[in-house]
Structures are given as C-alpha cells and as structure tokens.
N, C-alpha and C positions, 0 to 999 in steps of 0.2 A: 473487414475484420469481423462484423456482426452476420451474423446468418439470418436475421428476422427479415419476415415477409413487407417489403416496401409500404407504408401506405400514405397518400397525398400532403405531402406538406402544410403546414399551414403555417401561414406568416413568416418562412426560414427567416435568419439570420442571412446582415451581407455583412459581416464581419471578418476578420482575418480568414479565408477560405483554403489556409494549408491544412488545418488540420486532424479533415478528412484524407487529405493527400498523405499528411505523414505517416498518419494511421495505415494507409495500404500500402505505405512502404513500408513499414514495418512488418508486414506480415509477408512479405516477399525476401526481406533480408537473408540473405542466409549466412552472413557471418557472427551471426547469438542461433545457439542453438532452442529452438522452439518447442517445449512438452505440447503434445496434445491435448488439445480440446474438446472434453469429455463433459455430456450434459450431467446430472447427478439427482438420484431420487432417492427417498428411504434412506438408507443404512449404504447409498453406493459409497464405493472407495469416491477421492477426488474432489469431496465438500471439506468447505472449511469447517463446515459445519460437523456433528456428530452425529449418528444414526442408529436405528435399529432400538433395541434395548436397552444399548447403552445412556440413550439421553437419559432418562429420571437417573442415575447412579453420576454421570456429570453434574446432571444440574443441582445434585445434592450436596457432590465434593467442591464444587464451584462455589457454594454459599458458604465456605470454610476460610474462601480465600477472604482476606480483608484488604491486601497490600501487596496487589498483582504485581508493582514495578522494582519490588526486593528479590534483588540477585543474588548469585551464589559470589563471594569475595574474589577478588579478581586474584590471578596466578599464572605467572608462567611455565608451568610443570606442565612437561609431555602425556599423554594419555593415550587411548585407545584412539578417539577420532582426533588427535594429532599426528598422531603419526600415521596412521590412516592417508589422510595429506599429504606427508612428507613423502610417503612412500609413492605416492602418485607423484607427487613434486608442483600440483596445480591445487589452487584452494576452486572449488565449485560452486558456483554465486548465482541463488534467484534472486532474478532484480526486472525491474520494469523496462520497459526500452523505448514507453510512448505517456513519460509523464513530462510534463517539460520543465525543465531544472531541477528535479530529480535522478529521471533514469533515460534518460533518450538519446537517440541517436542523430547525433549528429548529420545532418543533412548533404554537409559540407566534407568535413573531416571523414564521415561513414565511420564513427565509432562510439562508441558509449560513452557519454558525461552524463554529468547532474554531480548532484549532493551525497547519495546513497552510492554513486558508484569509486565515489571518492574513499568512504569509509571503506566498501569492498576491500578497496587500491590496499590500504592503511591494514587491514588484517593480511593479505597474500604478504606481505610486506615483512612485519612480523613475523610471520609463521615458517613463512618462506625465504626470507631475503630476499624478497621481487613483489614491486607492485603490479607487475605484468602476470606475476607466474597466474592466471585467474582465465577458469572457465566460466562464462557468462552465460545463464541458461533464463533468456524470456520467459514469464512464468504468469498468466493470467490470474486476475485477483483471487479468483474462487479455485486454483489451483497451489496455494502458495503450501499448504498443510501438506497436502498428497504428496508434492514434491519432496517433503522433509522427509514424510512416514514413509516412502519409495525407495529414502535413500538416491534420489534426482540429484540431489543437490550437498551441499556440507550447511549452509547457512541463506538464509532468505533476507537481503537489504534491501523492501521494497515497500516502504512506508507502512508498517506493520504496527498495528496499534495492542501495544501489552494488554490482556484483560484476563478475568479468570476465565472464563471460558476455553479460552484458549490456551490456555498451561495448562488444559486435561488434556490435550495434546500432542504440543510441542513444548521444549522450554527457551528461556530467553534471558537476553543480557540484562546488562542496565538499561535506562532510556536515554537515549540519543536525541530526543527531537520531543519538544511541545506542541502540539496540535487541537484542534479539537471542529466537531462538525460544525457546517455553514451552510447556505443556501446557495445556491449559482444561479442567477437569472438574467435574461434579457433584461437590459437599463429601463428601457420604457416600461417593465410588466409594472401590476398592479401587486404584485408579489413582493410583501416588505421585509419578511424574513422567515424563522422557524412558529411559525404563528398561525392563525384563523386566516389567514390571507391566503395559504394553502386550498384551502376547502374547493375539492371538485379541479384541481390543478393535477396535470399529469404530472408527474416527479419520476424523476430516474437514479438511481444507485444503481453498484455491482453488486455481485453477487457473492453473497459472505464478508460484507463488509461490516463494519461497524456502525455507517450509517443505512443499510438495510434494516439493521436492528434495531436503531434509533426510530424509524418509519413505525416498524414492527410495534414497536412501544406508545409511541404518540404521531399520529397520520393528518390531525388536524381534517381531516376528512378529506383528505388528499388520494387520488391513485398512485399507487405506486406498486401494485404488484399484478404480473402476467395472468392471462390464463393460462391453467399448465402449468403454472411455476413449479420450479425443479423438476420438468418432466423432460422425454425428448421433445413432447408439442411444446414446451416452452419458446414463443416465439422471440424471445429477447429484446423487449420491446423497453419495458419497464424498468427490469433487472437484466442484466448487461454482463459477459465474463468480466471483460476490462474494463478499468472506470474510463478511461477515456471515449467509450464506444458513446457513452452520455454526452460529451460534450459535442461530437457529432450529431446524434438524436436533437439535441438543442436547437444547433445550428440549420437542420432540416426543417424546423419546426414542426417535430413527431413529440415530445413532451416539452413541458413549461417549465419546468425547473429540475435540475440537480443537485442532492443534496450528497455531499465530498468531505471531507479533511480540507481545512479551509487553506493550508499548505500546498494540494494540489489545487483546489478552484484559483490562489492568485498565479497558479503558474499557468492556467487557461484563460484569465482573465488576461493578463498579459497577451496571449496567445492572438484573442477576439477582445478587441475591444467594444464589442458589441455586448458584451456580458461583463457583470461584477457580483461581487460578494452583495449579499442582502443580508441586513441587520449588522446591527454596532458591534457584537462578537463573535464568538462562535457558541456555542449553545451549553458542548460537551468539555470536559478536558479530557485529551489522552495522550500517550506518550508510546511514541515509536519506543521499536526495539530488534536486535538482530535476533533472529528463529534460530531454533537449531530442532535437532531429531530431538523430543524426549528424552533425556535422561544421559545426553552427550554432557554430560557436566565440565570435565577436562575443557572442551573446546567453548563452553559456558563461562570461565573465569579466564580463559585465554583472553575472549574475545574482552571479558571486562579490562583485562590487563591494557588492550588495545585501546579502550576507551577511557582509561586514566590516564594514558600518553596524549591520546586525541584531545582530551579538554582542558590539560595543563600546558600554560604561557599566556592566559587570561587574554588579551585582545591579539594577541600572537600565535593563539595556537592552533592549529591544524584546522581544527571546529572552529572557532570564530575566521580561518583562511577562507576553508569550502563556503561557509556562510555567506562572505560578500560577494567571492564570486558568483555564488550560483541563488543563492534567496533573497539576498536585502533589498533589494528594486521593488520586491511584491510582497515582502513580509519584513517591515522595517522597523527599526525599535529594537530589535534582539538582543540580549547584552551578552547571553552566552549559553551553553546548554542546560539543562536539567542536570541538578545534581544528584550524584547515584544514592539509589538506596541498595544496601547488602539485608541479606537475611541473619538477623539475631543481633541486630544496632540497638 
C-alpha cells in the first residue's frame, strides 16, 4: 500500500501480524472501486489541504468560524444533489476499507463493514429505499476533499473530523461520533503519551489529517515529517496516504509511535496487541461528520434528517445498535452520540 523506500527495521513488532496482510489485500480488491493515488504539492488538486493563494484568504474566513459542528436544520425535501441520486438510483460513498471496525473489509464475508459503513447503509436507505443501493469508493485519507471537489463521490463516511478549516471546502452534517487525538505505541516503549516523552521519537500520521496538524502545532521535539514532504520525493515514511500504512510502519519498526483518532488506534490496538493507547485521554476533542461537495446543502439537511432517525430510540437506536456491534469492545463507556448543533440555536 505505501510506496516508501524500505529501510532496516528496528525492533518490529511480533504482534497480531494480519495487518500488513490486510493492507495488501485491500489494495488488490477490486470489488470498492479505488481513486488514485496522487502525491500533492503547492496549490495541487487532491490535498485536503488548500493551496496556492488561496490559503491566507482561508485562513482568514476560517478565523470567522467559532462553531464548526452547527449544521444546516435537518429536511427531507428533494434538491439538486438529491435527485441527482435518484436519478442514478445508487447513493456514492467514500469510505475507508482498511480501518478496523470502522470501514474494512471483511476478510471472510469480502465485503464492507464497520461503523461508518453502517451509516452509509442508513442514508442509501433513506434516499433510496435500499441499504444496498451504494457505490463504495476507497478513498485514502489525503484524498477525501478531492473526491468531493471531483464530484468522485455524493458524500465521504470516513472518520472525518468537522473543523473550520475544512468547511472552506467542503460542507458537513451534524456530528455523528466523538473522538479526539491519542498516541499509539509499542507497550514496552518509554513513550507515555502526547508529552516531552516524544522528544527525538519518530511519529507517523496521514497525510491531511487532523493529527498532522496537531504535530504541526506542538511536536514535542518529536519527527514527524518526511524529507520532500508533499513532493513526489516524498518518501512516505513519516506522513503516510492512509493512516493505516502507520500502523504497519510500527509494526516493522520504521517509526515509534503514531499519533490517530483514538477511535481508530483502539480499533489497531485490538488489531496487535503488541500496541496500546498512551496517556489517560485523548488530547483533542473532535467530532466526526458526513462531507458533502460545498454548498450541496439539500443533501446537507437530508443527511441530518438521516441522523435524527439514527440517534432516536436512546439505547435502541440504530447509533447505539452499530455501536456495540462494531466499537464497545475498544471504546467503552459510550452512552450515545453527540447531540446535533443546527445553525441559528
């Protein structure tokens, strides 16, 4: 899955040893249709990030926002990218296919589960009258945006953390999911959390992630970024398309720690029980959210429509169903989702 230049392990990991296996099946699957894998510099299309000239004129509108996870009021009135949909008769979903209890594929089955693909199910469902009617398109983390702006996809369910940054844009639902960044380390390291325990420690994230940006902010004197970064020499060593490619890096022992959405580290920690969460929280708070194109607002309050079905019947409802099945084992305690904020409460 990663294209970076090998170099000598040190210390691997003998921990659950599938999931480098899963990782190269997943990139051989061909029943999820897979975007291409484009590196991105400057102002390229295909960053989550923004480019060019643009950034100062974002990061200006970006300091405007105060209350990234207020939505547009939920509705079910048709629109332009509703019917858009209809008219294809398939709703089109980027979603992960290599997070485990999230978006991955079944090994067994050869099909898509998790948490996020549940929700997918639950909008096609709606929109459509069919949880099936859904085109599933693998979408690497630092591809999630491109996908939208390309028109790849109708909507992104792949552990998407709402922020203003990112509503310069795309726009987004309510939040669906509380999360926030973690450390991922080998049990034995000397590594205690998001701390001075970093210092001179290789660290791995994706690329365009949230916690890239966390790093970006406070590094602790930690590595964590490529030579080349964002170029084609970008050897992918550091920063990674998919976060999963870090947990492999781990396991080889090519970096010492990954910093994640503490959401996916316990679904890797699960994974290898050679690795666990470091520190007693998570650091950040964020809150998933379904993506849509900019300015798709119709299919904005549809989807919220979706999600005030999904969280009402309180330990019955659809959200706290997906829940036990697929998170409680490694994320326990939950009582229910995140309650929506609308714009103008």
């Amino acid at each position: 899955m990663s294209r970076s230049k090998e170099r000598p392990a040190r210390g691997g990991l003998r921990g659950w040893g599938g999931v480098a296996g899963m990782a190269a099946a997943c990139a051989v699957t061909a029943a999820v249709t897979l975007l291409p894998l484009a590196h991105h510099s400057g102002g390229a299309a295909g960053a989550d990030a923004p480019g060019g000239g643009a950034v100062a004129a974002d990061q200006a509108r970006a300091e405007e926002c105060t209350e990234p996870e207020a939505s547009l009021p939920a509705s079910s009135a048709d629109g332009p990218s509703i019917e858009k949909i209809k008219e294809r008769g398939k709703l089109i979903a980027g979603v992960d296919q290599n997070s485990f209890r999230w978006g991955y594929r079944n090994p067994e089955a050869r099909e898509l589960e998790g948490f996020d693909i549940d929700l997918v199910r639950a909008i096609a469902k709606d929109v459509l009258g069919d949880p099936d009617a859904v085109i599933f398109r693998a979408i690497p983390t630092n591809q999630r945006i491109a996908a939208l702006e390309r028109d790849r996809v109708d909507v992104v369910v792949r552990t998407m953390t709402i922020n203003c940054k990112r509503l310069e844009q795309v726009s987004f639902s309510t939040a669906y999911f509380q999360a926030g960044q973690q450390v991922l380390a080998p049990k034995g390291s000397t590594i205690t959390g998001y701390d001075k325990s970093l210092k001179g420690m290789r660290v791995c994230s994706a690329e365009g992630s949230t916690a890239y940006e966390a790093l970006e902010k406070q590094s602790f004197g930690a590595l964590y970024k490529d030579d080349f970064d964002g170029t084609e020499r970008d050897p992918d060593l550091l920063t990674v398309p998919n976060q999963l490619d870090c947990l492999v890096r781990l396991q080889l022992g090519e970096v010492d720690a990954v910093v994640t959405d503490n959401a996916l580290a316990a679904g890797q920690a699960a994974q290898d029980p050679a690795v666990e969460l470091k520190g007693k929280a998570p650091f950040t708070t964020e809150y998933y959210g379904v993506a849509t194109k900019k300015g798709a607002d119709d299919l904005v309050a549809r989807v919220n429509k979706v999600l005030v079905d999904y969280r009402a019947g309180g330990d019955d409802s659809p959200w706290m169903t997906s829940y036990r099945k697929w998170l409680a084992g490694g994320l326990p305690g939950i009582a229910g989702p995140p309650a929506p904020k609308y714009r103008g409460d």
